[in-house]
N, C-alpha and C positions, 0 to 999 in steps of 0.2 A: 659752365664750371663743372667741369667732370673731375673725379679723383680729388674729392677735397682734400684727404688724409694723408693721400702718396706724396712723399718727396723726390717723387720720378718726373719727368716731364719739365714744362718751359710753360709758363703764364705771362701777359703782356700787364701795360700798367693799368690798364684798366680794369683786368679781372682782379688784381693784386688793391687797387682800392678797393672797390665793392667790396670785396673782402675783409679789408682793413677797417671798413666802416663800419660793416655786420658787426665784428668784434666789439668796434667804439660803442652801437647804441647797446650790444647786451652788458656790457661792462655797466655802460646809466643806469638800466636796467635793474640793475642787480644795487646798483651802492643808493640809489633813489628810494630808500626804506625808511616807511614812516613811524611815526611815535609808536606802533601798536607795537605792546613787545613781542607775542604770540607772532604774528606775521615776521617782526623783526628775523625772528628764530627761524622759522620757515624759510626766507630768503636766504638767511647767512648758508643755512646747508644745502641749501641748493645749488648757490655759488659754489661752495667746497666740493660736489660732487660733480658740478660742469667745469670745474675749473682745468682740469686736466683737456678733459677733448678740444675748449676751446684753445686751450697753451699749441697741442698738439696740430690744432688747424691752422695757427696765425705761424708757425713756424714752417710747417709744408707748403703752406701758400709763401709763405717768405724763401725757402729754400730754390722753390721753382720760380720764381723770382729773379733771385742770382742766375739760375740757371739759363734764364733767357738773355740777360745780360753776359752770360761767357763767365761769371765766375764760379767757385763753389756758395755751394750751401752756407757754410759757415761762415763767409761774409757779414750775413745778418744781426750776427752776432758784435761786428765793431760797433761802438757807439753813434750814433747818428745816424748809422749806414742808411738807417729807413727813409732819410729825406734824399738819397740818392736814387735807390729803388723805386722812387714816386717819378722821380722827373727824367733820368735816364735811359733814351732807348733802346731797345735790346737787340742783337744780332739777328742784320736780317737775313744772313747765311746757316745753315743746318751747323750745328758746334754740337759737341762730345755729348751733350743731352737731351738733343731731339733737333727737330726740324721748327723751326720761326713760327709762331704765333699768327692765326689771320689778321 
């Protein structure tokens, strides 16, 4: 997984789960906060301070995603689209965003 942040490049489905899954268990992570309210407090702002680079990650790994698949970026953004992303495979020809995934 190189270039986590870049929305340059082509990722296949499997780096694109991993990835999607890392997200899933910090997300638990993070909402998984117990009665203490002092801790409560500590998690919520940490959340609010990771919440950008994570948004930032799951959309780069999402963009290069499409990209492997031959579309744009902005794809990710129809509703559903992620259950396509999951199971559709991506072009095994070099397209306008790099060369195929091993």
């Amino acid at each position: 997984m190189k270039h986590y942040f870049s929305f340059n490049g082509r990722i296949g489905r499997k780096e694109y789960f991993l990835s999607y899954l890392a997200v899933q268990i910090i997300s638990m992570f993070f909402t998984a906060i117990p009665g203490d309210d002092a801790f409560a407090v500590i998690m919520f702002l940490l959340m609010l301070v990771s919440i950008v680079p994570i948004l930032w990650f799951i959309y780069a790994q999402g963009a290069k995603r499409c990209h492997d698949m031959g579309f744009s970026g902005w794809f990710q953004l129809i509703p559903l689209f992620v259950i396509v992303m999951f199971f559709m495979r991506g072009e095994d020809k070099i397209n306008q965003y790099g060369a195929p995934c091993k």
